[in-house]
SETI-489468 format. One record per residue (C-alpha): x, y, z. Coordinates in steps of 0.05 Angstrom, whole numbers, always signed. Each point is the difference from the previous one (the first is absolute). Example, Ala and Ser with C-alpha at 12.3 -4.5 7.8 and 13.67 -1.06 7.14 Angstrom:
<sites>
+--------+--------+--------+
:   east :  north :     up :
+--------+--------+--------+
:   +246 :    -90 :   +156 :
:    +27 :    +69 :    -13 :
+--------+--------+--------+
</sites>
This chain:
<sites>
+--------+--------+--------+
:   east :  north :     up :
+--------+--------+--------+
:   +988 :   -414 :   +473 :
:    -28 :    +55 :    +52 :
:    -51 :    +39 :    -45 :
:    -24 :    +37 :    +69 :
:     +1 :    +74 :     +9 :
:    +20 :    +25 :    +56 :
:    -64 :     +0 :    +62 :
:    -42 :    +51 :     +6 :
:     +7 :    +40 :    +52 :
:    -60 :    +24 :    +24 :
:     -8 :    +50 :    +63 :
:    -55 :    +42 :    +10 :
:    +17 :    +57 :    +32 :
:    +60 :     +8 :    -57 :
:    -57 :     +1 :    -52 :
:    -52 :    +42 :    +38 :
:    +51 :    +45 :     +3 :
:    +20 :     +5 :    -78 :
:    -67 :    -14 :    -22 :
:    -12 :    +61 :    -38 :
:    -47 :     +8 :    -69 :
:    +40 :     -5 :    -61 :
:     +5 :    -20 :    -82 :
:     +5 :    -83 :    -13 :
:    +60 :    +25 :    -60 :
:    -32 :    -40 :    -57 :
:    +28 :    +64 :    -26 :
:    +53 :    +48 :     +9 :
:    -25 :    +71 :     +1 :
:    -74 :    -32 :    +21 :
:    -52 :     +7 :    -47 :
:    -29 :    +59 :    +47 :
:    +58 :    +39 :    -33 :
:    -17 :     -9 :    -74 :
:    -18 :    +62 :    -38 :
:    -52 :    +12 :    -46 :
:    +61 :    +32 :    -52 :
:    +21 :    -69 :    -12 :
:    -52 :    -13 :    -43 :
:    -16 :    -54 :    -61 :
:    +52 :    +46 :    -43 :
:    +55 :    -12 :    +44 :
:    -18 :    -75 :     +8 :
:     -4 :    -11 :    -73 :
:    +70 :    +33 :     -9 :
:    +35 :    -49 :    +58 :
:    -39 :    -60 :    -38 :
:    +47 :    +22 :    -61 :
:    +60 :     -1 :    +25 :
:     -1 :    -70 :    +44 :
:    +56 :    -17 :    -56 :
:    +47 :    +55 :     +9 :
:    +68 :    -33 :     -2 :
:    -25 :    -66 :    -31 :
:    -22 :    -20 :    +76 :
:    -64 :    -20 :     +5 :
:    -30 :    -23 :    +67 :
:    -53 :    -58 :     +2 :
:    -72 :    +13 :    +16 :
:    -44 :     -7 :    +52 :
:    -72 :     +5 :     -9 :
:    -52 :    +27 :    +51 :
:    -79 :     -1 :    -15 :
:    -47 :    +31 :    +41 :
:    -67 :    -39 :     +9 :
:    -43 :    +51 :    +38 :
:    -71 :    -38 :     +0 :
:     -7 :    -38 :    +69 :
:    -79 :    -49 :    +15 :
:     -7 :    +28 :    +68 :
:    +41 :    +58 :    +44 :
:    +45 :    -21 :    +53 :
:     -3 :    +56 :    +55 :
:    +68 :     +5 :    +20 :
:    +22 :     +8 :    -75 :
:    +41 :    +58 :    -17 :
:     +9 :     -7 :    -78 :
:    -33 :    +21 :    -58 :
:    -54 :    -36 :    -22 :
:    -74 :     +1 :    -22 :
:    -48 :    -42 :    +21 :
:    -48 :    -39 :    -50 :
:    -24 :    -62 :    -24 :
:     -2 :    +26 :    -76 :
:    +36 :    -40 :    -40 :
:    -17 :    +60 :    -53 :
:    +58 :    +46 :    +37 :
:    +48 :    -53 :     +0 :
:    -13 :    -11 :    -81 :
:     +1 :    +76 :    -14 :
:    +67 :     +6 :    +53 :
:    +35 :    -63 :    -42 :
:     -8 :    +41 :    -55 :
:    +30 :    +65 :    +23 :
:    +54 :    -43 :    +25 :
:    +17 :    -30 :    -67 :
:     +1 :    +78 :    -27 :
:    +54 :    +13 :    +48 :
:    +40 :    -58 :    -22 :
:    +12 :    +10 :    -65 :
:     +1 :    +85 :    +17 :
:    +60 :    -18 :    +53 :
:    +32 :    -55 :    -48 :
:     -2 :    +49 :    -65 :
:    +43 :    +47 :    +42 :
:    +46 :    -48 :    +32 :
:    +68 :     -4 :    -26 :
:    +49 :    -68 :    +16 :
:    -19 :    -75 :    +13 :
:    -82 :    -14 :    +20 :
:    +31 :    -64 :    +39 :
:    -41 :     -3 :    +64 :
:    +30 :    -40 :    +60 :
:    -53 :    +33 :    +48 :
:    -69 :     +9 :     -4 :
:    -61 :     +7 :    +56 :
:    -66 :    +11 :     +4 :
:    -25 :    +40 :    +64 :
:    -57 :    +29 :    +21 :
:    -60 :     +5 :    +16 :
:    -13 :    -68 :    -15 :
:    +35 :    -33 :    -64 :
:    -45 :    -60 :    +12 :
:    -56 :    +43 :     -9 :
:    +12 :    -10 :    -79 :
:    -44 :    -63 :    -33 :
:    +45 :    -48 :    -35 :
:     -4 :    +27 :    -75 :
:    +25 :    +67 :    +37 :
:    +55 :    -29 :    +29 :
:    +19 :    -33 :    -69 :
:    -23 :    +69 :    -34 :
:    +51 :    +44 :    +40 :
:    +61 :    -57 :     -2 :
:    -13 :     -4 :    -81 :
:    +14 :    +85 :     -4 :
:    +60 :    -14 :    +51 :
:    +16 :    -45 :    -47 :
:    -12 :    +37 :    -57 :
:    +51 :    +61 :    +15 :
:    +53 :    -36 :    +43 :
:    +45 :    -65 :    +10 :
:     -8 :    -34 :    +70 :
:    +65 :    -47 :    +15 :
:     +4 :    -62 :    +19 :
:    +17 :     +3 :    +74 :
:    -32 :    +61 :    +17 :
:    -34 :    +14 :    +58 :
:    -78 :    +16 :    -14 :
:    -47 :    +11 :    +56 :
:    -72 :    +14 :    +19 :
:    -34 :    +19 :    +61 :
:    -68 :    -58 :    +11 :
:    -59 :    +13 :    +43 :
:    -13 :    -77 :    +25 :
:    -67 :    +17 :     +2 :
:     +0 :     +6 :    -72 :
:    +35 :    -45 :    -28 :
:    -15 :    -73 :    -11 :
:    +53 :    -56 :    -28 :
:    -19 :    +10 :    -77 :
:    +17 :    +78 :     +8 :
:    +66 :    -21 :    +33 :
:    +16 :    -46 :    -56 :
:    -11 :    +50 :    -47 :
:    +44 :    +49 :    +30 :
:    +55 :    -54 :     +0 :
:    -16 :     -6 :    -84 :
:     +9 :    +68 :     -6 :
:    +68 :     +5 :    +34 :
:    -11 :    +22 :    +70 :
:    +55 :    -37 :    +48 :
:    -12 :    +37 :    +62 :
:    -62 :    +16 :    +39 :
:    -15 :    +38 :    +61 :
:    -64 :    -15 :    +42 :
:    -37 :    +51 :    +49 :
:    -16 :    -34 :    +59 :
:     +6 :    +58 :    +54 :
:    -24 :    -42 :    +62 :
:    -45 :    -57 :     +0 :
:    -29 :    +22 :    +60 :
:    -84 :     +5 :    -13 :
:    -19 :    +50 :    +48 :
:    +57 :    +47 :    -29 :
:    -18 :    -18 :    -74 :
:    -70 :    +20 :    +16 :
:    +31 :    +68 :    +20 :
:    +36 :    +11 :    -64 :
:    -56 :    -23 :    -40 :
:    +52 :    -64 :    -38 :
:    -37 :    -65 :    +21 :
:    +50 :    -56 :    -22 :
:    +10 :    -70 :    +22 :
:    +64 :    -41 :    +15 :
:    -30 :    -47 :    -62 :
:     -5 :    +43 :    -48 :
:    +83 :    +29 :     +8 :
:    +22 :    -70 :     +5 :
:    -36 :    -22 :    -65 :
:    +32 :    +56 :    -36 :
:    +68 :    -15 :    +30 :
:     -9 :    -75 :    -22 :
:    -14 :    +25 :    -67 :
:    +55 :    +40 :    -10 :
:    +44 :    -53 :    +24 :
:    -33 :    -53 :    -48 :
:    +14 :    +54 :    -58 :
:    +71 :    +27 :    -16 :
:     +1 :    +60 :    +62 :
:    +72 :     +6 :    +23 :
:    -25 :    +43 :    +66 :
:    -69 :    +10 :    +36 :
:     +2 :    +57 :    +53 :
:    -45 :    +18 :    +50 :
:    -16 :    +70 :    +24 :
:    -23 :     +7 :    +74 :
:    -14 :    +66 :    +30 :
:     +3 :    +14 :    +76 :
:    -34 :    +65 :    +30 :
:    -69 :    -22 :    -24 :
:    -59 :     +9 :    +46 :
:    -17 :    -50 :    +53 :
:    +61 :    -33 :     -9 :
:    +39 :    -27 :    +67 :
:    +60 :    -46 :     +5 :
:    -35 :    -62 :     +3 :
:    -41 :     +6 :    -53 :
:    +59 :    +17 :    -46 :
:    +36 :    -56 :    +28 :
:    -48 :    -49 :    -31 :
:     +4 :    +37 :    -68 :
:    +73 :     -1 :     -6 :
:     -7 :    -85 :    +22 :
:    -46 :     -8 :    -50 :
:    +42 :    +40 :    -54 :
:    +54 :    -29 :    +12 :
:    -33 :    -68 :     -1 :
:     -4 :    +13 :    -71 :
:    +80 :    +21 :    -19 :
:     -7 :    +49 :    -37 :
:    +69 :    +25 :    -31 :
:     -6 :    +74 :    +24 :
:    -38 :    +37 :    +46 :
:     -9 :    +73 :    +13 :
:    -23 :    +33 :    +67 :
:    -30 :    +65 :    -10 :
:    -23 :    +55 :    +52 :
:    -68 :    +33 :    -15 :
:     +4 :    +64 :     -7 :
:    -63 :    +31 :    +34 :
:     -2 :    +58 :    -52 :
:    -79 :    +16 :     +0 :
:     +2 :    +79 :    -26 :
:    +42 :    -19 :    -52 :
:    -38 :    -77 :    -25 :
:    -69 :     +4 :     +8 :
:    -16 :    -66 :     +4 :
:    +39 :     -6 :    +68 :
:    -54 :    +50 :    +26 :
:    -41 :    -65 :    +21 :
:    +54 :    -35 :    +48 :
:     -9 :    +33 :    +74 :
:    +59 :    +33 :    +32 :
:    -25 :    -36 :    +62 :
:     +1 :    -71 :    -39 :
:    +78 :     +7 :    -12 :
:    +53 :    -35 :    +37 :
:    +41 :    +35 :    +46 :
:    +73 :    +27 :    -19 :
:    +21 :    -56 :    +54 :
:    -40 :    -54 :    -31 :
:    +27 :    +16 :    -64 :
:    +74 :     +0 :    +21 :
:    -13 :    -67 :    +29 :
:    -38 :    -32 :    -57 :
:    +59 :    +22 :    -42 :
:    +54 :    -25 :    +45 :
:    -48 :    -67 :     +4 :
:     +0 :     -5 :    -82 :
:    +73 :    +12 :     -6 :
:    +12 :    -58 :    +48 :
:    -43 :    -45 :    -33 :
:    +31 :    +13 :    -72 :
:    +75 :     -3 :    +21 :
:     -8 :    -69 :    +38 :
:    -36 :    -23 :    -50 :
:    +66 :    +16 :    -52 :
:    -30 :    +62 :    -29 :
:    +67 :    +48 :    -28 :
:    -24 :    +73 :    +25 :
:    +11 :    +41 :    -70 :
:    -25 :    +71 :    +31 :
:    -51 :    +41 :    +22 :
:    -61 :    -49 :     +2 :
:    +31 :    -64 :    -47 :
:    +18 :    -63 :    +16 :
:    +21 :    -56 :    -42 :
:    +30 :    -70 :     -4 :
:    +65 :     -8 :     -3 :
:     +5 :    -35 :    -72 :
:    -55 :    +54 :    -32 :
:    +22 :    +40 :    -52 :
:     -8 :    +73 :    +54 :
:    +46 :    -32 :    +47 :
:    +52 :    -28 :    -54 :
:     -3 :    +73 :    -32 :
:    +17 :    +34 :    +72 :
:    +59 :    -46 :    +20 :
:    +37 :     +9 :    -72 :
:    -16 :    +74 :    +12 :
:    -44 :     +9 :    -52 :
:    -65 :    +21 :    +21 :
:    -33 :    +60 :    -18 :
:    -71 :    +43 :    +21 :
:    -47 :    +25 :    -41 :
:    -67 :     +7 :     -5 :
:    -16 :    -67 :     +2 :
:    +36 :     -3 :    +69 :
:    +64 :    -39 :     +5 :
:    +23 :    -30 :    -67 :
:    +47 :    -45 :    -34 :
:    +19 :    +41 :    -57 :
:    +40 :    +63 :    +15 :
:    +13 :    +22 :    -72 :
:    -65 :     +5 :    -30 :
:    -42 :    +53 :    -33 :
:    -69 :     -3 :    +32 :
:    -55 :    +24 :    -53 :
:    -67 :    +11 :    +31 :
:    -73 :     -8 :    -21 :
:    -66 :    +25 :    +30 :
:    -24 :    +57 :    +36 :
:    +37 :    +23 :    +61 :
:    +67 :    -50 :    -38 :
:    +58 :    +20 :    +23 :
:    +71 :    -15 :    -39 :
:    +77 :    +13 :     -2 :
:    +35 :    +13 :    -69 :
:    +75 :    +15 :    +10 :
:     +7 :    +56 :    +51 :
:    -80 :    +13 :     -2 :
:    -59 :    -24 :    +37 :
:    -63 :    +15 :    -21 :
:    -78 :     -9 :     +7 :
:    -59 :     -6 :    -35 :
:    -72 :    +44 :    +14 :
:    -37 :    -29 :    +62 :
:    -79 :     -2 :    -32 :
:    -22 :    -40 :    -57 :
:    -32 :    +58 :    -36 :
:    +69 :    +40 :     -4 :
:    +28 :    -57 :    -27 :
:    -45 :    -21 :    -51 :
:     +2 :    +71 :    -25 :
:    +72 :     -4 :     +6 :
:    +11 :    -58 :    -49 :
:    -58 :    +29 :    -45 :
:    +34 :    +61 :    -18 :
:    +65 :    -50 :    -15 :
:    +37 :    +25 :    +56 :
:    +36 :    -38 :    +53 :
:    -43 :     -3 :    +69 :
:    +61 :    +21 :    +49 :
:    -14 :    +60 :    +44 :
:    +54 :    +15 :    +40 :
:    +74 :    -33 :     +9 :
:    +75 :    +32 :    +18 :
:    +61 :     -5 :    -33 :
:    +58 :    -24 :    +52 :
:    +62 :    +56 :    +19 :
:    +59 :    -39 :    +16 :
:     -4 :     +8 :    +76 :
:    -72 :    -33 :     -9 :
:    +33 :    -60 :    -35 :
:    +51 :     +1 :    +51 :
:    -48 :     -1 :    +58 :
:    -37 :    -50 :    -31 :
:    +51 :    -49 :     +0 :
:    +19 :    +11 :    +66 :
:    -76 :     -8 :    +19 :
:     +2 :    -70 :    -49 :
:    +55 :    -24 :    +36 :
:    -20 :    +12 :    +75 :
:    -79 :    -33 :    -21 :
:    +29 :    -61 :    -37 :
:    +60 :     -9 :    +32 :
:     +4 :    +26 :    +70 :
:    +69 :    +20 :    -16 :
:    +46 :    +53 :    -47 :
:    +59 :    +14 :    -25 :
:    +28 :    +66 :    +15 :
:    +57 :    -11 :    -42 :
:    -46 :    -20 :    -67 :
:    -47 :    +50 :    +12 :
:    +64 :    +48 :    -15 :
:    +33 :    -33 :    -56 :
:    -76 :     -3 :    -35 :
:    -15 :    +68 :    +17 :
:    +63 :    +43 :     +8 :
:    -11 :    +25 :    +67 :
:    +34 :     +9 :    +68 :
:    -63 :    -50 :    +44 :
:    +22 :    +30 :    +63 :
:     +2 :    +79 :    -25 :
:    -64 :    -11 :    -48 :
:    -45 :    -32 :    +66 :
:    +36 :    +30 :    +57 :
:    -67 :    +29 :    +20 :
:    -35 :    -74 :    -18 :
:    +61 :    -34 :    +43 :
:    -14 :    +42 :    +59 :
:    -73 :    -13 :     -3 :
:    +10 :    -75 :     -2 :
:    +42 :     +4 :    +71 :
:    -59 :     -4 :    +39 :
:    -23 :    -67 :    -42 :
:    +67 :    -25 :    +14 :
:     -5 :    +18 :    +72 :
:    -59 :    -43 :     +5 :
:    +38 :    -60 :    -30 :
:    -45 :     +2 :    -70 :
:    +60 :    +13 :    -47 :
:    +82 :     +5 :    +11 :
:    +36 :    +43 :    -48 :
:    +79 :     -5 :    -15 :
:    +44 :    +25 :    -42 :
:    -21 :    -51 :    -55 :
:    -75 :    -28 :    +10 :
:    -63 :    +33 :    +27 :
:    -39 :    -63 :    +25 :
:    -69 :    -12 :    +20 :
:     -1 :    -47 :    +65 :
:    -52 :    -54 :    +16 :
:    -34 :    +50 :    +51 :
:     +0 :    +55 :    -66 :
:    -28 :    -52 :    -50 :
:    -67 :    +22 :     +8 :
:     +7 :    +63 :    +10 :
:    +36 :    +11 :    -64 :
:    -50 :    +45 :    -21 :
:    +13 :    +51 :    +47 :
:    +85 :     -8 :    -12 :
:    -17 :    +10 :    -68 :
:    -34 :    +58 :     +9 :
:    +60 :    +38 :    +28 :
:    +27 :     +5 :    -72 :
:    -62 :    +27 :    -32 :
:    +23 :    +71 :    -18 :
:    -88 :    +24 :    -14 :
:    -16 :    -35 :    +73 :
:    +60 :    +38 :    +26 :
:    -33 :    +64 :    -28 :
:    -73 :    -13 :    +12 :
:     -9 :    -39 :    +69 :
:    -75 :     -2 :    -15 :
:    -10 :    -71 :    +13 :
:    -75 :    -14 :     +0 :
:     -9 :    -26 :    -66 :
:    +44 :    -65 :    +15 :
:    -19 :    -60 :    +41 :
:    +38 :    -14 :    +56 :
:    +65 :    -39 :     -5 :
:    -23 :    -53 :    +46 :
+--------+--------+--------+
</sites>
């Protein structure tokens, strides 16, 4: 059996051309369009009525672990840096309030068949915290056998017994940051971190129970050239991972302070970057790497690729996922989840939240409550990222409309995209063609009715 997508296509002028800043849809309106009158009232009425109708969705699971050793320059999340175990202990705490505050409101099944912990760094945490925040997990909900439970590992970190431990406590999936093993450009982004030190962890998980190891590269980074990345992308793939994601640094200095120390002058150019992306995409796709989207590649036979060919594949904020269906309950500060036809998100500072969860009150901030033309533009949006394709004729049935009168203005928009051979349009099927795949960002985009009315841009990274 063929498991091969279709090749990329890459030409450089065609994505020069569309590469415009814009949202990566982990959510549909972006969180940049929450409002602060969603606030933990609303969220605690939507976690009470999951069970309306007797349906009740599984659970996913998402933990923010904000504590990181050391700062990584290019990083753009939120985090605090510290080597006081004392945070994490007081944090763990906090976190187990929110559990059993979240779980006391939360009406259906607990069953989890989801759950990650991002960061920060997760690995931060010292064993007995690790076992400390699984145990209230635990506590408040069911976790399936089968599910899919993930944590993002800082090699540097993490030795075999910590690995083996994470395997005893359930995780089945790991993903490694590697960004480039280039020295000169780790120097620059202040993450020293040898070859040995991934491939020991990689062993481990191997050795103990993880169904996939993925590897996160990132390409944009200072002092990086083509060669260089070439020998990172040999070396990574000397050690088969099962996924890998590509991602463009985002050189976003008034907006993440800690970017303030890479030089403008120290960046690659635009060209290089184009060509150190074509280069990567090469490399991944000869070496049997299924594109899934965006900046995701995967074996064939992994559980992301499987998901995409039977059409089930789903984003959230997780990135690309294998379960479409799921409520995603959040933890942490800066957390953000979906309940029904909600998203919301937690405060961003640890003193807002432990006040928060003091008074007895759950830490959300801000969220929105879906219209029905956001839930229809979000499926369209689904469809298009995961798929690169979409049904005209289910988007009516599912959502009583006339496509053609409802996006005539979308349609027209998308005739210059066509023009340029990046998606064909018939009376059935809108589809995304290998020279569109990566720019699906920017197709997307076309159906995002608060882009449409405010083109200000500048607080996105650019598509490529």
């Amino acid at each position: 059996m063929n498991f091969a997508a279709p090749n990329l296509v890459f030409d450089p002028q065609i994505l020069r051309r569309f590469d415009i800043n814009g949202p990566r849809y982990t959510s549909y309106p972006t969180a940049d369009r929450f409002v602060e009158a969603f606030d933990a009232e609303a969220y605690k009425l939507w976690l009470g009525k999951r069970n309306i109708g007797g349906i009740s969705r599984p659970l996913s699971l998402y933990f923010h672990i904000p504590f990181c050793n050391t700062i990584c320059y290019y990083c753009a999340c939120n985090k605090i840096i510290t080597k006081d175990h004392g945070r994490s202990a007081k944090y763990l705490k906090y976190l187990a309030k929110e559990l059993d505050l979240q779980s006391q409101y939360l009406d259906g099944t607990h069953d989890v068949i989801q759950l990650h912990w991002g960061g920060g760094t997760p690995t931060f945490l010292s064993h007995d915290e690790m076992r400390q925040l699984m145990a209230s997990t635990r506590k408040h909900f069911n976790l399936l056998d089968g599910g899919e439970y993930s944590i993002e590992v800082d090699p540097r970190k993490v030795d075999v017994a910590t690995v083996q431990l994470l395997g005893e406590l359930g995780f089945n999936r790991m993903s490694l940051g590697v960004q480039d093993f280039d020295e000169r450009v780790q120097q620059a982004v202040n993450r020293i971190q040898t070859e040995e030190e991934t491939e020991t962890v990689i062993r481990a998980a191997r050795g103990n129970g993880f169904k996939s190891v993925s590897i996160d590269l990132i390409y944009g980074l200072p002092f990086q050239t083509v060669m260089g990345f070439n020998r990172t992308l040999e070396r990574v793939l000397a050690m088969d991972p099962d996924r890998l994601s590509i991602y463009n640094y985002a050189h976003l200095p008034s907006l993440f302070k800690p970017q303030r120390r890479i030089a403008d002058a120290d960046l690659p150019s635009p060209d290089t970057k184009m060509q150190i992306l074509s280069l990567a995409i090469r490399k991944l796709t000869e070496a049997g790497y299924v594109y899934i989207g965006m900046d995701h590649f995967a074996k064939p036979e992994d559980e992301l690729a499987v998901a995409q060919r039977q059409g089930r594949l789903h984003r959230n904020f997780q990135g690309y996922s294998t379960y479409a269906d799921c409520d995603l309950l959040a933890f942490g500060i800066s957390a953000i989840g979906k309940v029904g036809p909600t998203y919301e998100q937690n405060v961003k500072t640890l003193d807002e939240y432990y006040d928060r969860l003091d008074a007895g009150i759950l830490p959300v901030y801000r969220g929105i409550e879906l219209s029905a033309d956001d839930i229809l533009r979000r499926a369209i949006i689904q469809a298009l990222m995961c798929h690169f394709e979409l049904s005209l004729e289910s988007i009516e049935i599912a959502h009583l409309i006339d496509f053609r009168k409802y996006f005539a203005a979308e349609l027209e928009d998308l005739k210059e995209m066509q023009a340029a051979g990046l998606v064909n349009i018939d009376d059935k099927w809108i589809t995304v063609l290998p020279p569109g795949r990566m720019l699906v960002r920017a197709i997307s985009m076309v159906f995002d009715r608060y882009l449409r009315a405010d083109r200000q841009r500048t607080r996105y990274s650019k598509v490529i």
